[in-house]
C-alpha positions, -999 to +999 in steps of 0.1 A: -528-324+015-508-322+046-473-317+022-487-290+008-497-277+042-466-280+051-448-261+021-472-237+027-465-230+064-431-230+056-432-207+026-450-186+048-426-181+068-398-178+046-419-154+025-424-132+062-384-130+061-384-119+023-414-093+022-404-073+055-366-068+038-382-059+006-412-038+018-383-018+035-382-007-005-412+012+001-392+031+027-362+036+011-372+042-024-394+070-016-366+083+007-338+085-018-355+097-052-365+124-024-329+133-010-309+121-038-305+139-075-314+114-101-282+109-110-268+099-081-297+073-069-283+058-104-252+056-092-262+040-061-279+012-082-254+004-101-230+000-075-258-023-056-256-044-090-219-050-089-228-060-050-251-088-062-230-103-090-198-106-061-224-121-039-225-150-067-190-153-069-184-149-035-209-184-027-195-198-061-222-224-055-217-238-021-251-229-006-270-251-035-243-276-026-253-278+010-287-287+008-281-310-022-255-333+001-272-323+037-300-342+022-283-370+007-250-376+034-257-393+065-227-372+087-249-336+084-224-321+105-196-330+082-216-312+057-219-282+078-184-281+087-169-284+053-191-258+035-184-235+064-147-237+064-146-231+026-170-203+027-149-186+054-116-186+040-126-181+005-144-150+022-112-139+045-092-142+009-114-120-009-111-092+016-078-093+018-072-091-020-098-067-027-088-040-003-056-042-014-064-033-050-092-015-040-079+013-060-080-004-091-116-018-087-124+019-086-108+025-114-124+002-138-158+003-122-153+043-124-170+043-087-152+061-058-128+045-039-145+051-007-178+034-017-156+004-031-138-001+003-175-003+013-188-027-008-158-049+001-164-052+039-204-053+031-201-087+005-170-104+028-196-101+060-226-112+038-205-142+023-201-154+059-234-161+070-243-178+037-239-215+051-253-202+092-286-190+073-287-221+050-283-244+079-311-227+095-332-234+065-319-272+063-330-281+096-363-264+096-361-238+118-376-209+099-391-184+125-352-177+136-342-173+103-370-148+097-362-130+131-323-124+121-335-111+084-359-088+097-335-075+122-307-072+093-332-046+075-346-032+108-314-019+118-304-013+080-338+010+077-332+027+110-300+038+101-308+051+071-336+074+082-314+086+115-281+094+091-301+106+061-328+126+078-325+127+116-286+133+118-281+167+094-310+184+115-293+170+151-262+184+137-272+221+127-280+222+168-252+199+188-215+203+191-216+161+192-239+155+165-218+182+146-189+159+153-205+130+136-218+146+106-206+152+073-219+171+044-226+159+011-223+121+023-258+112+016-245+079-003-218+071+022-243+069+045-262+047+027-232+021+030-223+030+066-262+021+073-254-014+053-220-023+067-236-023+106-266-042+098-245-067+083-220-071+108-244-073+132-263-105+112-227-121+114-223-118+152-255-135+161-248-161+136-209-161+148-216-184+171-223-216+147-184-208+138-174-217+173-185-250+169-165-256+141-138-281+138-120-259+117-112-290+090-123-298+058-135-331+042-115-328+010-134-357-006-166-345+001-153-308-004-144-319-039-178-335-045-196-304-036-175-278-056-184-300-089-222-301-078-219-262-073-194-249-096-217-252-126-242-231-103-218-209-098-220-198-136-257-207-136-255-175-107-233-153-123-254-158-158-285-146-132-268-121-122-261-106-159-300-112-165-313-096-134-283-064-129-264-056-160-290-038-177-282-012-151-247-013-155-249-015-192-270+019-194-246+034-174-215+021-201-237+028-237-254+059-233-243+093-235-225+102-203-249+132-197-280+112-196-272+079-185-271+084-148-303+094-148-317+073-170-305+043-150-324+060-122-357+064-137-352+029-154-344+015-118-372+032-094-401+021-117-382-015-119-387-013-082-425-015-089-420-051-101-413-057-060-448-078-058-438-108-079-401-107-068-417-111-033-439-140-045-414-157-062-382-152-036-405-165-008-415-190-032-381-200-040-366-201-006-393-226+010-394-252-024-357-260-025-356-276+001-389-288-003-379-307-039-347-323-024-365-342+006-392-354-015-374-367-046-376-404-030-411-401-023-442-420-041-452-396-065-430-368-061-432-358-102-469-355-098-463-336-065-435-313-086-465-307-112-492-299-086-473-271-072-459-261-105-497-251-113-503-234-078-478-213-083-486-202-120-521-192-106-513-172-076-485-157-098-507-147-121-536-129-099-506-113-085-493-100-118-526-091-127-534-071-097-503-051-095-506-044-130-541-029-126-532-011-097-495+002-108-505+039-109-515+039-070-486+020-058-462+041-081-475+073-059-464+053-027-429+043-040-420+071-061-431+101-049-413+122-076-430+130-109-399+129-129-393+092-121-425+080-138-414+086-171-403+047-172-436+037-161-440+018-191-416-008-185-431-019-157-457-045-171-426-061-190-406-065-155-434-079-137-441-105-164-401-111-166-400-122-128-428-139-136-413-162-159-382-166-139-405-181-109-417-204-134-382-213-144-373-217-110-400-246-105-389-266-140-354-266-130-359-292-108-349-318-128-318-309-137-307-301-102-323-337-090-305-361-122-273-345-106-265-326-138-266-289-126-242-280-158-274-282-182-287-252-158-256-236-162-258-237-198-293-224-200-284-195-178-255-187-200-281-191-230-303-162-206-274-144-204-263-144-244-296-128-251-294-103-223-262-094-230-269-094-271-301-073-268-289-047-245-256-040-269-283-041-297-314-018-281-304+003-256-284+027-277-321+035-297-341+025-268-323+032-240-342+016-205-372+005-228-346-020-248-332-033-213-369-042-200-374-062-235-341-083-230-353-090-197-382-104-203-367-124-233-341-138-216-361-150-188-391-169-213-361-182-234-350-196-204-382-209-194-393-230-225-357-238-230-354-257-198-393-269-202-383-291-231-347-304-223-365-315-189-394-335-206-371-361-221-346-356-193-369-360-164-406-364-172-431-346-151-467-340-158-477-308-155-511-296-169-496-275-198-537-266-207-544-250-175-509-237-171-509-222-203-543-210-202-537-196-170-510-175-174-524-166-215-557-149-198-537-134-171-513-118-198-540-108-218-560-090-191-525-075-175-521-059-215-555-050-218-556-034-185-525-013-187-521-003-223-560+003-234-579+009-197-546+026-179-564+041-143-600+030-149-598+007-118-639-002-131-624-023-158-591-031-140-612-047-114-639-063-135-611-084-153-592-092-117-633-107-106-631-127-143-599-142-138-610-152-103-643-171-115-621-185-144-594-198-119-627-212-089-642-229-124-614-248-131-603-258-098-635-262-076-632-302-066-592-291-054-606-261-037-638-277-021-617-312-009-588-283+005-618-268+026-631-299+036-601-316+050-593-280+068-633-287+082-631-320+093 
């Protein structure tokens, strides 16, 4: 049990550095739907979407790449060195280019030009510390990567109370703070608040470029772009799953309603924070975990075991955050007029849900070597995003987004399920797994759309599922507390 210990301790940790950055949601969620319009807290998200598909582009792969070959070369510090140098020029190219046709960006994203010069300094900075962070993960040293994510958000959060709320008041009273102030710049700030919390994360990670040799291995260099290339579009086809419903909204409804309807759609989407916290922290501590244990006795059978850990604590999560969706919507969204698109939120959950899941049965792929299969099943994810969008959101408008969500994402699932059982067998317990997460679905349904706010039946099913899950795993759960015992 001591692997799992250890995956556990380290997942921990990572999960520390995910759930501070994204309970800072509960912050800022509550404080833009109360300073900004509807409107423009959907414009905000969109243009936070079109961040997170550049950051895709922007590591086109490379930070997959690095573990796979950190893992497998013996010269690690050749490894670091050439992923480092790519990502930083590759980075230093990008600005460059972008600012100079920063005006036509603007143009075709219809954003303003000013947040677009934003957004560009914000991704080139975030780009650079892809490889620092990874490094950091690579050689196990968690606690400091948690530290410099928390302080990312820390400062981030800071500065977006003091500019949004603290800095109009100072101003109406000092000269100085007069001086610094400027009306109507609510979302500028927002940016400002990014761009210094991101170029401070670079300078304390600045350092691991001093040791640099400044030179690539153009052998190896080549080897990794083909391992990460076809991540690349696996990313960019995640990044049309997980963003481009926003974006889409904005482009096929009416112009006088979509703005807002993006940000309804996008608060109550926040409410699916819970699982993306599970599975993010999840995801960050069992990469690495999969790559050092492929040579080991009985990795597939390890790969299966945590496969069905996670399903269960995903699914008491899901569960629980489904009963209790009401309260947590009064913590996050403060403003009435948001909860309209409360009814998506059982769909989004469930959606993340089955991406964790996905995320644990594309292992094989990415251990055969063949990362282009998961490429082609994300652009299979994407297809049906993209398709059902085009096809529902004109009738359905948010409603039709949160159903091609959650098919894309269990498409993707089984899809990658069955390719990998002839591909690279694994045992899971598909009786308990799918039992598991059928009772937990159930419950979440029965909850939410028949007993919506009668926390007496809400609960009563969480205690069932509980008994269900100690019934069927007692002798794991009684030999875990023994060892911890002895």
């Amino acid at each position: 049990m001591s692997l799992y210990k250890n995956l556990f301790k380290q997942t921990a940790i990572y999960g520390l550095a995910t759930v501070f950055p994204r309970m800072v949601s509960f912050f800022l969620v509550p404080l833009y739907t109360g300073l900004l319009p509807i409107e423009e807290y959907g414009k905000v998200t969109v243009i936070f979407s079109w961040m997170i598909f550049f950051n895709v582009i922007l590591a086109y792969g490379m930070e997959t790449a690095f573990f796979r070959f950190y893992n497998k070369e013996t010269d690690k510090k050749n490894v670091v060195e050439t992923a480092m140098v790519s990502i930083c020029w590759t980075s230093i190219v990008f600005l460059g280019l972008a600012l100079v046709f920063r005006n036509t960006l603007a143009h075709y994203s219809q954003i303003d030009v000013q947040y677009v010069t934003y957004t560009i300094w914000i991704l080139a900075l975030d780009a650079l510390v892809i490889i620092p962070f990874s490094k950091l993960r690579a050689t196990q040293r968690p606690i400091r990567y948690a530290i410099i994510k928390i302080g990312n958000v820390t400062v981030n959060l800071l500065l977006n109370i003091f500019l949004l709320v603290f800095l109009p008041k100072l101003a109406a009273n000092s000269s100085f703070f007069g001086f610094l102030y400027v009306p109507d710049f609510q979302v500028g700030y927002i940016f400002i608040s990014n761009i210094i919390a991101s170029l401070l994360t670079f300078l304390v990670l600045s350092p691991d470029y001093l040791h640099v040799n400044w030179k690539i291995d153009t052998d190896l260099w080549k080897r990794m772009l083909r391992y990460g290339l076809p991540i690349l579009v696996a990313g960019i086809a995640f990044a049309i799953n997980e963003q481009f419903d926003k974006i889409l909204l904005g482009k096929l409804l009416p112009e006088n309603i979509a703005d807002s309807e993006v940000g309804v759609y996008s608060a109550c989407y926040k409410l699916g924070l819970f699982m993306v916290l599970f599975r993010t922290a999840y995801t960050l501590g069992i990469e690495p975990f999969f790559f050092s244990h492929a040579n080991k006795e009985n990795a597939t059978q390890t790969y299966a075991t945590v496969t069905k850990y996670f399903v269960i604590f995903g699914s008491f999560i899901m569960l629980a955050v489904i009963v209790f969706a009401d309260l947590f919507k009064m913590l996050m969204i403060r403003d009435a007029s948001y909860w309209v698109a409360m009814k998506v939120v059982p769909l989004i959950i469930l959606a993340n849900f089955f991406l964790g899941i996905y995320t644990n049965l594309s292992v094989w792929y990415k251990l055969i070597d063949k990362t282009y299969i998961g490429a082609w099943i994300s652009i299979f994810g994407a297809i049906v995003t993209l398709a059902l969008n085009f096809l529902l959101i004109p009738e359905y408008s948010y409603m039709g987004s949160a159903i091609a969500t959650i098919a894309a994402y269990g498409s993707m699932m089984l899809l990658s399920y069955f390719l990998g059982r002839n591909q690279y067998p694994i045992p899971y317990d598909i009786n308990r797994i799918g039992g598991y997460l059928a009772i937990s679905i159930v419950f979440s349904g029965v909850s939410f759309y028949y007993f919506r706010e009668n926390y007496y039946v809400g609960i009563a099913l969480l205690l069932v599922y509980l008994y269900f899950i100690y019934h069927n795993e007692k002798e794991t759960l009684l030999r875990i507390i023994k060892r911890k015992g002895s």
